[in-house]
C-alpha positions, -999 to +999 in steps of 0.1 A: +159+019-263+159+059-268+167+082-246+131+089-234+124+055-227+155+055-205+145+089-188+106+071-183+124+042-169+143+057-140+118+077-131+092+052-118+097+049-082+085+019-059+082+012-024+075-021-010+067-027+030+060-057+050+032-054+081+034-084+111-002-084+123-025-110+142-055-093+116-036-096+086-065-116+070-089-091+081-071-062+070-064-073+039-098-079+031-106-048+042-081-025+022-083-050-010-114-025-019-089+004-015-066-007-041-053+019-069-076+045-049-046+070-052-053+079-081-036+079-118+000+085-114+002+055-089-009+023-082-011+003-049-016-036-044-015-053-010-009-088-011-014-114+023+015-132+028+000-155+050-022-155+085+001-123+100+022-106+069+008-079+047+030-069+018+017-038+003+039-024-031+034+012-043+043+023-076+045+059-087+055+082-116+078+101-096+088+110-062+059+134-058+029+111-065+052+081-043+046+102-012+012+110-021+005+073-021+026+066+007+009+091+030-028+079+017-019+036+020+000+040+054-026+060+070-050+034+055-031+009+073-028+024+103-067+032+105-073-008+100-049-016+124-063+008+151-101-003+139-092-040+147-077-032+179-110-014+189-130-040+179-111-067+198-112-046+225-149-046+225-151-079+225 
């Protein structure tokens, strides 16, 4: 492995997080169409653990594009969160 290919592999950052939530089915549906939205030096995936876990896994070029993505998906998640509440609220 050269030197490069050392440098390019330390400087891919990740972040992994786990959400408990009685509408983890529906959110998950919901922010499935938002995958890789961030854009070209990151990539998202969420992934439904089962009936209330959302993993969601974010991986970035660098530190700079990781909180870029982190601020867009968490905000994402936050909006489905509140969104569901609303709705069940309205029921």
């Amino acid at each position: 492995m050269s030197l490069k290919d050392e440098i390019d592999d330390h400087r891919s950052c990740r972040a992994c997080f786990c959400f408990e939530t009685s509408y983890a089915a529906l959110m998950h549906t919901v922010l499935l169409a938002k995958e890789d939205v961030t854009g070209g030096k990151s990539y998202a995936m969420c992934r439904l653990v089962d009936s209330k876990h959302i993993e969601l896994y974010i991986d970035a070029e660098d530190t700079h594009a990781l909180r870029a993505a982190l601020n867009s998906w968490l905000r994402l998640f936050s909006v489905a969160a509140e969104m569901c509440d609303l709705a069940e609220e309205q029921r």
